[in-house]
N, C-alpha and C positions, 0 to 999 in steps of 0.2 A: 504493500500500500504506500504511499505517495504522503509523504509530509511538507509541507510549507512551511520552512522557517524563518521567520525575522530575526535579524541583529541590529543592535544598535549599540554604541557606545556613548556613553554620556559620562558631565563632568571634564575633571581635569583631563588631559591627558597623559600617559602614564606607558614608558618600555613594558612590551611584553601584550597589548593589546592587538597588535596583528596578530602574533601568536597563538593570543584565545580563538579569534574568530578562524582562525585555519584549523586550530586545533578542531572544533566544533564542525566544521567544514566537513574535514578529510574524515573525522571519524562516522559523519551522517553518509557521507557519499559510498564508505566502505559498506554503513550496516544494513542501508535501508535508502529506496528508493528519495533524492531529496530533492527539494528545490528549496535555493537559497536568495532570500530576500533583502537585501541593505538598506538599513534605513538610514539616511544621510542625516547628520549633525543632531544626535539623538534624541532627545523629546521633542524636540521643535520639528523634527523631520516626521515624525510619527500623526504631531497635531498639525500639519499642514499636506501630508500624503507625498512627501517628497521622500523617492524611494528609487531603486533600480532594482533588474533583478538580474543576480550574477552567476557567471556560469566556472565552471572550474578554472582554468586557468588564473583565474584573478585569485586564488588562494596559494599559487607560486609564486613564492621568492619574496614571501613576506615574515618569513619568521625572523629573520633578523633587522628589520623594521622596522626602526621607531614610532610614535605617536599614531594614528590610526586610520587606514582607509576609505573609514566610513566618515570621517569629520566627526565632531564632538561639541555640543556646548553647553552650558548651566543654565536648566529651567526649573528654577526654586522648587523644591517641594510643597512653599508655604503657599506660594500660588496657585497652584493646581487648580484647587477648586474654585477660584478666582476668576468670576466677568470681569477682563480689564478694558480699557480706552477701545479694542478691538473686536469687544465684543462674542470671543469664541470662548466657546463652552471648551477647557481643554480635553476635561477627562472624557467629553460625548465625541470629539472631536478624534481624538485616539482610538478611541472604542472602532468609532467605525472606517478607520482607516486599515486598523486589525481586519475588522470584516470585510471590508471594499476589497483585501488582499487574500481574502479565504487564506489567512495563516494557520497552521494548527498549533503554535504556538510563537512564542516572541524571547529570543535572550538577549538580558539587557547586562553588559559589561559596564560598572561602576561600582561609586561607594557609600554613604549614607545617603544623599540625598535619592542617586540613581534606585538604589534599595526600596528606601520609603515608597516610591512613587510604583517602583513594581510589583509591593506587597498593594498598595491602592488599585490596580489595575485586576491582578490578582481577585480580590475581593470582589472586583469588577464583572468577575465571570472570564477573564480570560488568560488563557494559558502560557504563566510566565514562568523563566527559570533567571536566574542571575548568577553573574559569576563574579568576585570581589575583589577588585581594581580597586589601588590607591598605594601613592609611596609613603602615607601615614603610618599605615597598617593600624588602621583606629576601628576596624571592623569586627565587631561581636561574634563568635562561634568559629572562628577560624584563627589558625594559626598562626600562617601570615596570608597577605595577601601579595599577587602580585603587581610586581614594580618597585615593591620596598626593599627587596635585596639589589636592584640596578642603582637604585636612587641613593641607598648605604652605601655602594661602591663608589659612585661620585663623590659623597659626602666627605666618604674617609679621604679621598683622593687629595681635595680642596686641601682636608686639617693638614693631611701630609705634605704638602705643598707650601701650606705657610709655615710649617715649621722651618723651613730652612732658611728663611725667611724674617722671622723670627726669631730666630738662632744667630743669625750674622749679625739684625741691627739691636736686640736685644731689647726687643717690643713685647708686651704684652699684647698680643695680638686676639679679636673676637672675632667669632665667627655663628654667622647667623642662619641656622637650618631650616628647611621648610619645617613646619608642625604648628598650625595655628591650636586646638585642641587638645594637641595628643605628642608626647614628648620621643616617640619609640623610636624617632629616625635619630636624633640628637643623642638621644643614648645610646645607641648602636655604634655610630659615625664615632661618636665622642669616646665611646671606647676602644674603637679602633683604629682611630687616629691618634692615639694617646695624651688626649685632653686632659688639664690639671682641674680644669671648672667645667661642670656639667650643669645648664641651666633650662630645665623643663616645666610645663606649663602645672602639672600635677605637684611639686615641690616648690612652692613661693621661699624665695632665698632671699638672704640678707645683705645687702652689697658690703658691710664691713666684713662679714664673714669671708666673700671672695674678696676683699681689699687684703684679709688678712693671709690669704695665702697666696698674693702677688707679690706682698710684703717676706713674707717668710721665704720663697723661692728667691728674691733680689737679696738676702739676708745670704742666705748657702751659697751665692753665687751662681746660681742656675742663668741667671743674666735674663731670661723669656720665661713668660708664661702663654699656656694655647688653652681660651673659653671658650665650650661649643653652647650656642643658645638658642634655644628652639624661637622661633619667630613670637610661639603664643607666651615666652614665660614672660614670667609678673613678681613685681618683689612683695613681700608682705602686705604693705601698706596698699598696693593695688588690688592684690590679691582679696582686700575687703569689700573691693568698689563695684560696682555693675558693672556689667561689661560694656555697655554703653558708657558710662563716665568714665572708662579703662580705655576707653578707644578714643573718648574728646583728649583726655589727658594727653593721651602720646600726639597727637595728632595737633593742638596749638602747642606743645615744645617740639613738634616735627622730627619727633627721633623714635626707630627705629627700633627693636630690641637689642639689637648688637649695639646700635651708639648710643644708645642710653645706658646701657654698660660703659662701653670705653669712655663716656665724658665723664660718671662717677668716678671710675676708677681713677681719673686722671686729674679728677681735682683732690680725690681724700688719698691717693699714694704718690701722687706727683711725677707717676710713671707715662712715657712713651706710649700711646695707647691708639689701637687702630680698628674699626671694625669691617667685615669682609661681610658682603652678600653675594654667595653665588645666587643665588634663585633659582630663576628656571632654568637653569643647565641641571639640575639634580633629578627634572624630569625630560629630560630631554635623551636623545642617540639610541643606539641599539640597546634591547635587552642585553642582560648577564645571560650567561649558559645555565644557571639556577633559575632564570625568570622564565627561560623561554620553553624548560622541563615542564616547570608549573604549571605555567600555563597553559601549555599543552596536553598536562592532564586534567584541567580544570577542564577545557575545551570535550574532550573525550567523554568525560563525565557527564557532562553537558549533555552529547547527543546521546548516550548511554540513558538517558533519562529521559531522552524526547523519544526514544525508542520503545521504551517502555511506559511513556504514557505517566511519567511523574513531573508532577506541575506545582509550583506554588511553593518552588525551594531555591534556594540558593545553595551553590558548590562550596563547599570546606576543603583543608586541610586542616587535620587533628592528629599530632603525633606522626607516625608513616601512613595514614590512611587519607586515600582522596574521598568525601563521603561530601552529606547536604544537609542542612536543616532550612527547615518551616521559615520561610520570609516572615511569617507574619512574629516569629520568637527573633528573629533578627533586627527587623527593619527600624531605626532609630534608636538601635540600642548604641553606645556607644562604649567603647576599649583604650578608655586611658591607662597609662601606667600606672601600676599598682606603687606605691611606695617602696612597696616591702619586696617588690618583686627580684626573681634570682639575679636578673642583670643589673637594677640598682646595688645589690648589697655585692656583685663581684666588684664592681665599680669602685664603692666606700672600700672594700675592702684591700685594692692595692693602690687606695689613697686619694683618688679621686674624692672633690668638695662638690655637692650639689648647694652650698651657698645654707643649708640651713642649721 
C-alpha cells in the first residue's frame, strides 16, 4: 500500500537535518511503497500549501549537508490559534493543506516550539510523528538530540582557539555560547574546551565569585583565564527579575552576556578582558559523523513507525536505544540542566567555578 508523507522542518536551523529527512526517505523507499512530500519553510509552508513533491534522487548527496533543503522558519506556537492582520485560521489552514495533499501522515523535524505545534495538530486528528532537532538539547525524553554534538564541536573548537590567544596576550578572555534557556551546550563546550568559569542559565552566579578566580589564577601566575557563558545566564540579582525586566535591563546597558561579564570583570579585577560571540557558526557547516549516525536513525525510526501505523510520537534516544514517546508527555516540556547533574559535578570537581 502506498503512503504519502510530508516533511517539514521548522525553527532554527541545525547540522544533521538533511540527514533526518534522507534518513526517513531511504528507509520509506526501502520498506514500503512511498511518496515523498516537502513542505517548504515549515509551518508557514504547510498554512499557505507551499509544497513540492520529491522524487528520489533529491535525497542524494545530502547527508553531509548543512542546514536544510526544505527551508525552515519560526511560527510561534503562541500564535497558532491566532486570527492575525491576515486573517487565516492557521491551524484550519494546515488541516486542510494535510488533506488537499491526501498525506497519510506529516514529520515534523524541530524542537519545542516545532513539538508543541505537532502534539496540536496531532490532537487535531492528524497523523504526526516528530523527530528532535536542536543544538540546545533542551528537549524532554530524549537523550540528546541532534545537532548538539556538531554545535559542541564548534563550540569546543572557538574555546580552543582563544586559548592561545589568551595565553600569548594574557587576557581573560569570555566566550559567549548559544543557550538562551538551557545551559547543556556551554557545559559540554566548557568542558571540553577546558574553561576555568562555566556560566549557565540554570546556576545564577556571583560575579565576585568568578572575579575571584580570575584573581586567584593572575595570583599563581596562570597569566589567562577562558569563561564559557551561555547567552541565557543571569547573575543573582537578575536571576530574581522577570524575564521581561531581564531583557529591558540588558538591553538599555546594551550588553550582551559575554560583555556584561568582561566589563565587571574589568572594573572589580582590573584585568584585560574580552568577550567573543561566535553565534551562528555553532549552527552552521556539515554535520559530525555522530550527528549524521543519529540522525539517520532517528530518520529510520521515523519511517519504521509510519510503516506501522504509529502516530502521535516523537523519536528518542534513551541510553543505546532509538525508541519514541507520546508528543503529547513531551510537547512543552522543557530539559534544563539539572544542578546536581553528572556533568556539573565532573566539572566542580577538576575545579571548574560555575560562579556560585
Amino acid at each position: 500500500m502506498k503512503k504519502r508523507i510530508g516533511i517539514l522542518t521548522s525553527g532554527g536551523d541545525c547540522p544533521g537535518l538533511n540527514a533526518a529527512i534522507r534518513g526517513v526517505a531511504r528507509a520509506a523507499y526501502e520498506m514500503f511503497d512511498a511518496e515523498i512530500i516537502g513542505i517548504h519553510d515549515g509551518y508557514r509552508g504547510l498554512i499557505e500549501g507551499d509544497y513540492s513533491e520529491m522524487s528520489r534522487s533529491q535525497f542524494s548527496g545530502i547527508l553531509t549537508l548543512g542546514g536544510t533543503i526544505l527551508g525552515t522558519s519560526r511560527t510561534p506556537f503562541r500564535n497558532m490559534r491566532k486570527i492575525e492582520s491576515d486573517n487565516v485560521d492557521k491551524v484550519a489552514a494546515m488541516k486542510k493543506t494535510y488533506r488537499n495533499l491526501k498525506l497519510d501522515c506529516l514529520v515534523t523535524l524541530g524542537g519545542n516550539g516545532t513539538h508543541k505545534t505537532a502534539n496540536l495538530l496531532s490532537e487535531e486528528g492528524l497523523n504526526i510523528i516528530g523527530l528532535p532537532k536542536t543544538i540546545d538539547n533542551d528537549l524532554y525524553g530524549t537523550d540528546f538530540t541532534f545537532g548538539f554534538h556538531t554545535a559542541n564541536d564548534i563550540a569546543t573548537g572557538v574555546i580552543d582557539r582563544i586559548h592561545t590567544t589568551a595565553a600569548s596576550h594574557g587576557r581573560c578572555m569570555v566566550i559567549e555560547i548559544m543557550g538562551n534557556k538551557a545551559g547543556w551546550l556551554t557545559l559540554y563546550s566548557g568542558v571540553a574546551g577546558g574553561a576555568d568559569v562555566i556560566l549557565i542559565p540554570e546556576i545564577p552566579y556571583t560575579i565576585d565569585k568568578v572575579a575571584e578566580v580570575v584573581k586567584r589564577r593572575a595570583e599563581s601566575n596562570k597569566g589567562f583565564t577562558i569563561i564559557a557563558v551561555a547567552e541565557g545566564a543571569m547573575d543573582r540579582e537578575e536571576a530574581k527579575m522577570k524575564k521581561k525586566e531581564r531583557e529591558a535591563k540588558r538591553a538599555a546597558e546594551h550588553f550582551s552576556s559575554s560583555a556584561y561579564v568582561a566589563k565587571q570583570l574589568q572594573e572589580l579585577v582590573g584585568v584585560e578582558a574580552r568577550s567573543v560571540v561566535p553565534g551562528h557558526i555553532q549552527r552552521g557547516g556539515t554535520p559530525s559523523a555522530y550527528d549524521r549516525v543519529l540522525s539517520t536513525e532517528f530518520g529510520v525510526h521515523a519511517a519504521e513507525l509510519i510503516r506501522d501505523d504509529v502516530y502521535g510520537v516523537t523519536v528518542a534516544l534513551k541510553g543505546n536505544s532509538i525508541t519514541h514517546n507520546a508528543l503529547k508527555d513531551i510537547a512543552g516540556v522543557a530539559k534544563p540542566v539539572p544542578p546536581d547533574d553528572q556533568m556539573v559535578a565532573t566539572a566542580r570537581n577538576i575545579g571548574i567555578s560555575f560562579g556560585d
